[in-house]
N, C-alpha and C positions, 0 to 999 in steps of 0.2 A: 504493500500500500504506500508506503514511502516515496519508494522507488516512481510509483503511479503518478505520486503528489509532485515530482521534483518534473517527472515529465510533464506535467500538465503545465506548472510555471514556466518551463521551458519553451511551450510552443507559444506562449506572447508577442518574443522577437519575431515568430514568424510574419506578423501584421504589421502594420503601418506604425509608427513611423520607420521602423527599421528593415521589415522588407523581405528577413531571411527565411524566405517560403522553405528550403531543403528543412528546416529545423521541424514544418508540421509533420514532413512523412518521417520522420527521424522518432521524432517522439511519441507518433502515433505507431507506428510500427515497434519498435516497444513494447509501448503498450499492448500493443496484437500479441506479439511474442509472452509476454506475460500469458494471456489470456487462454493460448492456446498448449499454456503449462499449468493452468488451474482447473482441478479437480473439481469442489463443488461451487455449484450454482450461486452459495453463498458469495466466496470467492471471488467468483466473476463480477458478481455487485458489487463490491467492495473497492477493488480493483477499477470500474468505470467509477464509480464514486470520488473516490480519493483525486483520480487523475482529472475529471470534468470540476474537482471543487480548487483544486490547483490552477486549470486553465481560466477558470471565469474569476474568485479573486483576486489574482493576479491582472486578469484582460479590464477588469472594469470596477477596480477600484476605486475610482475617481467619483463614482456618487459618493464617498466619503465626504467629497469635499461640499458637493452640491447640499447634502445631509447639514454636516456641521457648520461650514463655511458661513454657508450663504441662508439656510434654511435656521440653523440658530438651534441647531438637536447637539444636545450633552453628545462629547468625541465618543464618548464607552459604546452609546445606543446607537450612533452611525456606526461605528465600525462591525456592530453586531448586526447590524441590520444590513451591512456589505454582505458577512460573512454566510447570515442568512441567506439570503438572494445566491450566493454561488454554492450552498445545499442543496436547494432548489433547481438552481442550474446544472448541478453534477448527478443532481437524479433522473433528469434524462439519459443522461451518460450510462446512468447505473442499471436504467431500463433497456438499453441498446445491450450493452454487454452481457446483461444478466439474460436476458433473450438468448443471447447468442452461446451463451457457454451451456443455457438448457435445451438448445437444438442440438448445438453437438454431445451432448450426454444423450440425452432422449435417442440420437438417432447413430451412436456412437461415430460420428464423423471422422473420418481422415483428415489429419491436417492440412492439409492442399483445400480439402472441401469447404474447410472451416473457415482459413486463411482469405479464400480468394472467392468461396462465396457466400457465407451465413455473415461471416464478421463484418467486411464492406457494407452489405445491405443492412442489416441491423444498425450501423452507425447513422449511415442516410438517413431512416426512417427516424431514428431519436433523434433525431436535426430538427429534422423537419419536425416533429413531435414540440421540439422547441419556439420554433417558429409561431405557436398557435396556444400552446400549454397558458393558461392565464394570463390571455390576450397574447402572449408571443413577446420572448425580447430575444431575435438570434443576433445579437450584436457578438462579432468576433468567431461565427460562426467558421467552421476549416475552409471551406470555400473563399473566403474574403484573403487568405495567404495566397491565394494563386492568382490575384487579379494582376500581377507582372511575371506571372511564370506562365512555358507555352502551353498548360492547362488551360489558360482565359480563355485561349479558343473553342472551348466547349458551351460557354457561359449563352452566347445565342439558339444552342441549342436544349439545353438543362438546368441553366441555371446556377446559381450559387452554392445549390442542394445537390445538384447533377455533381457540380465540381466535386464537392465533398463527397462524393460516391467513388467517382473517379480515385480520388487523391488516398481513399481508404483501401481502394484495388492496390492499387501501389504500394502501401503500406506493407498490407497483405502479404503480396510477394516480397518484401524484405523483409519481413518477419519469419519468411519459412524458408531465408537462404542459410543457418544454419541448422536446420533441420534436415537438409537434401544433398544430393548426391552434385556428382561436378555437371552433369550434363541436364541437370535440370534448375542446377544453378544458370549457366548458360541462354536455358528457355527463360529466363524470370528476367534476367538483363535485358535479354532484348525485348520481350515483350515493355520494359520500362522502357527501351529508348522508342520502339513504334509508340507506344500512349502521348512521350514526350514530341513525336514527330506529328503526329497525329494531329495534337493540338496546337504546334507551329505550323500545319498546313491550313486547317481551319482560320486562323487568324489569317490569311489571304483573300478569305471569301467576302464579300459585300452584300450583307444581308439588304440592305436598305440603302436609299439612294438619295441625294439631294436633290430639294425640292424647291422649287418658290424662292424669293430673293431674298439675298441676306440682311441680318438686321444689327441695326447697330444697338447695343445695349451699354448700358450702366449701371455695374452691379456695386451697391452701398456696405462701407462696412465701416459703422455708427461709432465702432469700440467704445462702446458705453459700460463701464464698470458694473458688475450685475447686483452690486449695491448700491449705486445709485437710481439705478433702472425703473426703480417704481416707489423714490423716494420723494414726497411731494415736496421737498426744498429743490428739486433738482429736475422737477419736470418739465419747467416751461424751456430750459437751459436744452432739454433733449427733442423736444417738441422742434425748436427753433434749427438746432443742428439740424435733425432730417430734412428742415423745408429749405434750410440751405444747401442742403447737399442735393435736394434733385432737383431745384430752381437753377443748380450753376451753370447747366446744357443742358439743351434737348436731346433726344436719343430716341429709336424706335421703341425700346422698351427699357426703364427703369423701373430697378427692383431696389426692396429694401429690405434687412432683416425681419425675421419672425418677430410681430410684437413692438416692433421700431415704434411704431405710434402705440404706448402704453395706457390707452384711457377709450373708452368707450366715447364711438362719434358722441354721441349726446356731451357727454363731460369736457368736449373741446370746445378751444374760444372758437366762437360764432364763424371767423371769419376762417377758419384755420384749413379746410377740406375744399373749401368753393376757393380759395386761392389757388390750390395746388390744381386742380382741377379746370383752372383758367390756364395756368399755365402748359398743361399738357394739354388742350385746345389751340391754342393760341401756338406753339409750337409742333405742333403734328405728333406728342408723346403720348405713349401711354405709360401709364403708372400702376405695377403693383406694389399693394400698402400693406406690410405685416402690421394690423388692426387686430383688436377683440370686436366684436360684433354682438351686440344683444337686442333680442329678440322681445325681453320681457326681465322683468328686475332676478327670475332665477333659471334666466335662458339667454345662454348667452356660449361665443361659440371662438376656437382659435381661427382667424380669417385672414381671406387675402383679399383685398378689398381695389378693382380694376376699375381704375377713369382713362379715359384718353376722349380725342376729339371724335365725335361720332358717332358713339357708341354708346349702349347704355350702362350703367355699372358692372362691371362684373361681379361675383362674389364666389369663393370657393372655402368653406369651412373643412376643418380638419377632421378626417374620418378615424383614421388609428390615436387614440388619444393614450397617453403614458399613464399607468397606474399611479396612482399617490401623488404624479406633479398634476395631471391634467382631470384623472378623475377617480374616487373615491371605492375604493372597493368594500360591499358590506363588512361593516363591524370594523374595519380602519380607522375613522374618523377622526379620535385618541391622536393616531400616528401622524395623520396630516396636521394636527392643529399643533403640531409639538413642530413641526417643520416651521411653517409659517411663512406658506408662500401664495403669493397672490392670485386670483382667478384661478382657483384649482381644482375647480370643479365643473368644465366646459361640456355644452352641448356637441355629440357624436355628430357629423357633417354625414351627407351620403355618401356609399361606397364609391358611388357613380357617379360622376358630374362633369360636366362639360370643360374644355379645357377654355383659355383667355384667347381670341382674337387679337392678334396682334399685325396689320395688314394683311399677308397673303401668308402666313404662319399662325399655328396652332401652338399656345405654352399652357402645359398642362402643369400645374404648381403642383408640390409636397412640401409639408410642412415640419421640420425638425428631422423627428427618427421616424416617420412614416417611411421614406428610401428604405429604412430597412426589410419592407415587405414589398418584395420582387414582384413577387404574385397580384398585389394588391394592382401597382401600377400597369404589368401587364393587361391583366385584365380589364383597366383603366382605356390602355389605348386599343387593346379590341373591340371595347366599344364605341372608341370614336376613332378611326385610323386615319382621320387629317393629321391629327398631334404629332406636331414635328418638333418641338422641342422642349423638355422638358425642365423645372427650374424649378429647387431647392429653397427654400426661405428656414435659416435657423436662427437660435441663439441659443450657444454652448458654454456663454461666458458664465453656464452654474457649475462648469466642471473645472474652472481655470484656466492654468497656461501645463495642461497633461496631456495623456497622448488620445484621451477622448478625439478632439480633432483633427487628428492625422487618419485615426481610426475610423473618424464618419466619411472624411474625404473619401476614402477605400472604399466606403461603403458605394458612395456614389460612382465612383468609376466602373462598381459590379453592374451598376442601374445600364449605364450609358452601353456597357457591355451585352448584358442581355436585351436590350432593345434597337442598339443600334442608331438610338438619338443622342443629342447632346445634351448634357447636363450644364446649365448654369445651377451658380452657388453662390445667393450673397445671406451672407454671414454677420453676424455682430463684434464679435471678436477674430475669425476665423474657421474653417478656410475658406475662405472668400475666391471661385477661381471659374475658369470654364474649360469642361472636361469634353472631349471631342467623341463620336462615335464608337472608336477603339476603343476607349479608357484614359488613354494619353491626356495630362491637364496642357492645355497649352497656353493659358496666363493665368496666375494665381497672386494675391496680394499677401503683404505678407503679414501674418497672423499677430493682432494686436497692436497695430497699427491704425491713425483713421485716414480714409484714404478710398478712390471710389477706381473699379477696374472699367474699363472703359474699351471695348473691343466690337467687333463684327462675327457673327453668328451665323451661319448656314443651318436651315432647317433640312430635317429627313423624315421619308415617309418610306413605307413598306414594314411589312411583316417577318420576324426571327418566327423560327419555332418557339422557341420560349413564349413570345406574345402571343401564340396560337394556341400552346399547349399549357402552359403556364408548369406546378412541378407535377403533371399527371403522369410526364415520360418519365422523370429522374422515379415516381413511383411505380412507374409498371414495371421498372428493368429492375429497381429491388423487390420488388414483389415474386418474378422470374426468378433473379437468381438467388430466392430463397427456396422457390418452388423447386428448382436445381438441384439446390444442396440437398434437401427433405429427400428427392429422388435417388438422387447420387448415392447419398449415405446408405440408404437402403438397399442398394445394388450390390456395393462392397461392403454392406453388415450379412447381404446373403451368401456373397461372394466367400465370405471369413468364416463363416457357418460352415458350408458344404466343403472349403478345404479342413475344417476342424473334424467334419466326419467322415471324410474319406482318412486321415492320417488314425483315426481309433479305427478306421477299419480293419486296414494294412499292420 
């Protein structure tokens, strides 16, 4: 279990900001190798436990900070309340593995069987388990190390849950190269270097195409200290910033962080909305506004609030809302009021909603950690397949100057990967940037800084399988080679049988 623990910490570096993807199949292969040297089922829980409560407090510590910092919770109870959260997250872990060490017991499995096909699928499926398990937080999921390894190439067809299927196949076979002979050592190299080729050929392909003319944008990064942010000595001070920053130029679309305008339209001075609103008129802009939006004094909702000239407002509330920052989960209440953070109880937006016209382009906004749900957005642009470009609105300044933000940027380049659009990102503190079709950022501002990125934009249209399928492939092909394994093992459990009664024959 130790052993599990140290590997879990270990695969960290594999993310953002440091990059070193070899380290997830290093440490998950390991892990695999463990696995397929543990006896009981207990064991095997044990074993994903230990190793997923390694990866995740390590990966995403940084709500300590957002907890203590900024929320104003006693150090003991954030930290415990980290540590909670990545029990939680390791028992995912605990249910993948524990699966997998009671297939192969149940069906006395061959190591090759276990290796390369119960273990990989059972990880995928407790990903993805993750992904959704009380409401979902796969932040730092195995998938997000391969967004610069030639894996990514996969990402338009399976996704960030496919990769991690993928990247557990691999594992797999380095976990059972000391268990095997020279020449089937042999088959397992190359079979990693075709997966490695494989997925540098796909990265060739051009899922989607440019569309419509390009747009000039200005993406805002306010760097407003997240203790000042909703401090009423200090609002008009932030109010005033934004109206200067998107008053300085016109641009086809100006973006500003999540929330930049901190106060319900109603609570702003009179003139303060129909200004900005003149001026994106009056210069041919449009403007999306990270606003709260209320409907009624206990409805009210996280919004992107769209003027420009000619058009009617647009409005896009936020569907995937955060447990405890954005919304209350029974019998929490205790927990959030010990935080004490503002509007933290927001109305659920549709899953569905139209994206912003922006002239002859389609921007389809997300708000914060929404990017983290692939599927969400997929799904998003199969229902409207104009959407050609897609744009991020956060504010991370509750996590610091840690590697939360190098870690969401990642996040984002998976987005742009599996759809094959670009991803703008304007940020409060950071990373403020615009990430192209590939993944590739090709201008980014730099982090905690105030300062506005100011570039041109090509929009794309067309379909990945990912946007078609969304993760129903990365789950059919676990589903297979589970169905696989269950066969397999059965073939050579009968196989083991009938030489066990022929030798008491003889």
């Amino acid at each position: 279990m130790l052993l599990a623990l140290l590997a879990g910490a270990a695969t960290v570096p594999a993310f953002a900001p440091f990059g070193w993807w070899p380290l997830q199949l290093a440490s998950l292969a390991l892990v695999f190798h463990l696995l397929l040297r543990a006896g009981a089922v207990r064991r095997g829980v044990l074993i994903g436990w230990a190793y997923g409560f390694g990866w995740s407090a390590c990966g995403v510590y940084w709500l300590y900070i957002s907890m203590h910092r900024y929320g104003g919770m006693p150090a003991w109870l954030a930290a415990l309340a980290v540590a909670a959260l990545a029990l939680l997250l390791g028992s995912t872990v605990a249910l993948g593995t524990g699966c997998a060490t009671w297939l192969k017991q149940r069906r006395a499995a061959a190591p090759a069987i276990t290796a390369l096909l119960i273990l990989p699928a059972c990880w995928a499926l407790s990903e993805w388990v993750r992904g959704w398990f009380f409401t979902g937080f796969p932040w730092i999921v195995s998938g997000y190390a391969h967004n610069a390894s030639p894996l990514a190439g996969f990402a338009p067809l399976v996704g960030v849950y496919g990769i991690g299927w993928i990247a557990a196949l691999l594992a797999g076979g380095i976990a059972l190269l000391p268990l095997t002979g020279r020449r089937t050592k042999y088959a397992i190299a190359g079979a990693l270097i075709a997966t490695f080729a494989a997925g540098a050929g796909l990265q060739q392909i051009a899922w989607t195409h440019a569309s419509g003319q390009p747009l000039s944008v200005r993406l805002l990064q306010g760097n407003v200290p997240q203790e000042m942010k909703f401090s009423a000595a200090e609002l008009g001070t932030t109010l005033a910033l934004y109206r200067d920053l998107i008053v300085a130029a016109p641009a086809d679309l100006i973006a500003t962080p999540e929330t930049a305008i901190p106060l319900f339209s109603q609570q702003l001075p009179p003139d303060y909305l129909p200004q900005l609103t003149q001026f994106a008129r009056q210069s041919n802009s449009r403007l999306a506004l990270g606003i709260p939006l209320a409907d009624g004094p206990q409805n009210y909702a996280n919004s992107v609030l769209g003027v420009g000239a000619s058009i009617q407002p647009y409005r896009y509330d936020k569907h995937h809302l955060v447990p405890f920052g954005e919304f209350i989960p029974p019998g929490f209440r205790w927990f959030v009021d010990l935080m004490q953070i503002p509007l933290g109880d927001f109305t659920r937006g549709a899953a569905l909603q139209a994206p912003f016209p922006v002239k002859d382009q389609a921007v389809l906004p997300n708000i914060c950690y929404e990017d983290l749900f692939g599927e969400e957005i997929a799904a998003q642009i199969a229902a409207h397949p104009h959407t050609s470009i897609l744009l991020n609105m956060s504010n991370i300044a509750w996590f610091g100057d840690s590697i939360a933000l190098p870690q969401h940027l990642q996040v984002s380049q998976m987005r742009a990967l599996e759809t094959g659009r670009p991803m703008l990102r304007a940020t409060n503190t950071g990373a403020t940037a615009i990430i192209q079709p590939n993944g590739e950022i090709s201008a980014q501002l730099a982090p905690y800084t105030r300062a506005t990125l100011a570039a041109t934009v090509r929009g794309y249209q067309g379909s990945t399988p990912y946007i078609l399928y969304g993760n129903y492939l990365m789950l059919a092909l676990a589903a297979l080679a589970l169905a696989a394994g269950w066969l397999f093992s059965a073939k050579t459990a009968g196989q083991r049988r009938s030489a066990h009664v022929a030798a008491k024959t003889r």
